[in-house]
C-alpha positions in Angstrom: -15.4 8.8 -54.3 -12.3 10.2 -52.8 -11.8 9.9 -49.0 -11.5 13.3 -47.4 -11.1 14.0 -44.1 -10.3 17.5 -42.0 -9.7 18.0 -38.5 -9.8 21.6 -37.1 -6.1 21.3 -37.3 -5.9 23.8 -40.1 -5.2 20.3 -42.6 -8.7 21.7 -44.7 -6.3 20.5 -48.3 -6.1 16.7 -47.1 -7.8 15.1 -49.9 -7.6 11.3 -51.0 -5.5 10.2 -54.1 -7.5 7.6 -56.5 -6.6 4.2 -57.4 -4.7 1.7 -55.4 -2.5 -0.2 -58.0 -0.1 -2.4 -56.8 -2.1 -3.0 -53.0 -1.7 -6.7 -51.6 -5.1 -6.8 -49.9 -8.4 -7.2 -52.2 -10.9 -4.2 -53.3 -12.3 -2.9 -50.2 -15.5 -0.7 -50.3 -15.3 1.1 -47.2 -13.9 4.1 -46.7 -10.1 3.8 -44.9 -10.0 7.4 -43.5 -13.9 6.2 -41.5 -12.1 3.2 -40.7 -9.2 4.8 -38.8 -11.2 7.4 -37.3 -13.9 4.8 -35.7 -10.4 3.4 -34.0 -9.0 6.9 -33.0 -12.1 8.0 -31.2 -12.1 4.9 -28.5 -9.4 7.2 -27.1 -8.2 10.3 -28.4 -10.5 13.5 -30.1 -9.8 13.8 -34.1 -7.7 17.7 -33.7 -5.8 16.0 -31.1 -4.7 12.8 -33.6 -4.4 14.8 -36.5 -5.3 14.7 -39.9 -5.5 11.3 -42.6 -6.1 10.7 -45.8 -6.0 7.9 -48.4 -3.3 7.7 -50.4 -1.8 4.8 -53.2 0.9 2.8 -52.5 2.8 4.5 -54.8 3.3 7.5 -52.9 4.4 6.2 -49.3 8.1 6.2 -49.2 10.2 3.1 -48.3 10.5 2.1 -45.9 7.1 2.3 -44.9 5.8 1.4 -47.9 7.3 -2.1 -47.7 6.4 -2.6 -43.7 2.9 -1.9 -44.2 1.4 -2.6 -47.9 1.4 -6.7 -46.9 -1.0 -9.2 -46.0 1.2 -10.0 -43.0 1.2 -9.1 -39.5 2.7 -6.1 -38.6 4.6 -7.4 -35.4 6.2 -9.7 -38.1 6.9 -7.3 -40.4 8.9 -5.0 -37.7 10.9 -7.5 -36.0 11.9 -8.8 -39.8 12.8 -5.2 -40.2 14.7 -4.9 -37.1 16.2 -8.5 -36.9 15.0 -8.9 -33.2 11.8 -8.7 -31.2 9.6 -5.7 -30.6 7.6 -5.2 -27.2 4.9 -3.9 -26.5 3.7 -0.9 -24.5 0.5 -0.2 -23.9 -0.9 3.7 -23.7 -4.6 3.3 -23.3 -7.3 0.3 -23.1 -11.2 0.2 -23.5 -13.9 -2.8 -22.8 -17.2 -2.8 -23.6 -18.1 -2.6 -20.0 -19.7 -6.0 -19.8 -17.6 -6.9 -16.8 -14.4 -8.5 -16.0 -15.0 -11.6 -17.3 -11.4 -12.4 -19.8 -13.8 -13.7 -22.8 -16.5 -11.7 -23.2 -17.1 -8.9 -25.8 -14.7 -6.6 -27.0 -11.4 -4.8 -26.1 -9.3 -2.1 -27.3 -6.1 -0.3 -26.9 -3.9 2.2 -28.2 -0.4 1.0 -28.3 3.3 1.4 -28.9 5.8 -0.8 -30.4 9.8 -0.7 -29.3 12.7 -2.3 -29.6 14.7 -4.0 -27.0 16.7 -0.7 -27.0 13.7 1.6 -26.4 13.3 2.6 -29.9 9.7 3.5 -31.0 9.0 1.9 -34.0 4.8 2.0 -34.5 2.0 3.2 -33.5 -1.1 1.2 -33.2 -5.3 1.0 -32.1 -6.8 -2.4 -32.2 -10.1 -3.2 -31.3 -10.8 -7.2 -30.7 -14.2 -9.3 -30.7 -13.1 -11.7 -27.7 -15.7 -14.3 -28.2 -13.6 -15.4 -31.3 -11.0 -16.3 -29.5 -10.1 -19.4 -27.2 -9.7 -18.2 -22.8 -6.6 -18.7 -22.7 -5.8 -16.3 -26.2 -8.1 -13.6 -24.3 -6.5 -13.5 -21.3 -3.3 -13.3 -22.8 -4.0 -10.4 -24.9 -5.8 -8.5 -21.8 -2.7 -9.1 -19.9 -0.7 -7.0 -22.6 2.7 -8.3 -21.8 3.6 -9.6 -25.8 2.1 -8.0 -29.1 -1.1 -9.0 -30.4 0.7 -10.4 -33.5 2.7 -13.3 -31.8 -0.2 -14.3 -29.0 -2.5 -14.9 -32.7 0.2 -16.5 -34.2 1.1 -18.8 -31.4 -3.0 -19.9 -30.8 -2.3 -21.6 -34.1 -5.2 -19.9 -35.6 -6.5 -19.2 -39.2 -5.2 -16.1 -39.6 -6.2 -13.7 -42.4 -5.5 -9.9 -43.3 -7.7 -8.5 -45.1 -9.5 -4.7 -46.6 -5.8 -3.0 -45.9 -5.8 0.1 -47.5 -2.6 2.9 -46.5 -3.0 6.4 -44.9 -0.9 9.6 -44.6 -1.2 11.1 -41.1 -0.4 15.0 -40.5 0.0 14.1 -36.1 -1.6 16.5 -33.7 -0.5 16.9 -30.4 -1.5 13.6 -29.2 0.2 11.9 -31.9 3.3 14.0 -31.7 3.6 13.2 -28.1 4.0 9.9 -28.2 5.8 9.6 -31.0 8.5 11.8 -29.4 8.0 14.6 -32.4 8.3 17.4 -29.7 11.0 16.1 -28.2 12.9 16.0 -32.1 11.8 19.7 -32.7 13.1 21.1 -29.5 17.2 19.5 -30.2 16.6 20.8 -33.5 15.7 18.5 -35.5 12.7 19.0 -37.9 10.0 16.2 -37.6 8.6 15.3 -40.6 5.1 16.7 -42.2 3.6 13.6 -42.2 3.9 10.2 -41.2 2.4 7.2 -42.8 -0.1 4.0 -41.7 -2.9 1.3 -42.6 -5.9 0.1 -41.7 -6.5 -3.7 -41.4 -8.8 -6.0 -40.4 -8.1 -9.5 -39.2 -10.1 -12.9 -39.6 -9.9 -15.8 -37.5 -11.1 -18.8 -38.6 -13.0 -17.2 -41.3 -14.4 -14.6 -39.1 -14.4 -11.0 -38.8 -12.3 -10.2 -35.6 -9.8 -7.6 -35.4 -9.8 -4.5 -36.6 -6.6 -2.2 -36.7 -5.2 1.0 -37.2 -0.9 0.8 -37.4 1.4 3.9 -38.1 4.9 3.1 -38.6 7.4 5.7 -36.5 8.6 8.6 -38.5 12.8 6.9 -36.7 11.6 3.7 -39.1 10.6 6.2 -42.3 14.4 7.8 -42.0 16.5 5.1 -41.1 16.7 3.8 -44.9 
């Protein structure tokens, strides 16, 4: 069945495309848009985020296309891009409330990607099962100093991606905010209709533990 999703945005003609030939990850049965809007509302409403839909791999443009239809990390896949590292910034966190204890339950945040010269390249939600991970891995991502990407990487962890399935994004205010698409319209510059993302989940050591939602930055999409 196709994925649809509206918001009250006025996107009512957002309707999934079927098929997903040429995808890296494996069949997934669950729905992507569900997927992304579980992650959207830890923080923001749905008309504020905008509208998503489904779409084939086929119709992202490069080169988004290439930085998120992978089986890869994302951080990796940016700082490839960008030949240098990325830091992170963090907009927005949620717990599950069960205290301050570093290793318990799970954490979320909304998040911003840049480069060393300010540039924001992605935007991403992540929500993280703690208990899966080692103290010192926990604290480290709770302290939200380096992307979630390299602390995984450098815990030496089995790390696998899988169910990634790619979204078109029409952003509402919220969206448009922090990617600086105001700020383009108002010197002039036309920002773009739609921008384009993934959903992801993450296993360590064989089991379920992160789940993502990653939009690369419409300054990526037009710098090829």
């Amino acid at each position: 069945m196709p994925s649809v999703f509206t918001t009250g945005l006025g996107h009512a003609g957002l309707q999934s495309v079927g098929g997903t030939s040429g995808m890296k990850s494996e069949p997934d049965p669950r729905d992507p848009v569900a997927r992304a809007v579980e992650l959207v509302q830890l923080f923001c409403s749905l008309d504020d985020f905008g509208g998503l839909r489904s779409v084939a791999p086929g119709e992202v443009p490069e080169p988004a296309k290439s930085l998120l239809d992978h089986r890869s990390h994302m951080t990796v896949a940016m700082e490839r891009f960008h030949g240098g590292d990325v830091r992170l910034r963090v907009v927005a966190r949620a717990d599950d409330g069960r205290g301050q204890r570093p290793h318990n339950g799970w954490y979320a945040r909304e998040i911003l990607l840049e480069t060393e010269a300010g540039t924001i390249v992605q935007h991403g939600i992540v929500r993280i099962d703690l208990t899966h991970l080692d103290q010192d891995a926990a604290a480290a991502i709770r302290e939200a100093r380096r992307p979630l990407g390299r602390i995984l990487i450098e815990a030496g962890m089995l790390r696998e991606v899988h169910g990634v399935k790619l979204l078109e994004i029409v952003p509402g205010p919220h969206l448009q905010q922090l990617l600086r698409l105001a700020g383009s319209q108002a010197s002039g510059i036309v920002p773009p209709a739609a921008v384009y993302g993934r959903v992801a989940d993450i296993q360590l050591d064989g089991r379920p533990a992160v789940e993502l939602l990653e939009i690369v930055a419409p300054a990526v999409s037009s710098s090829g």
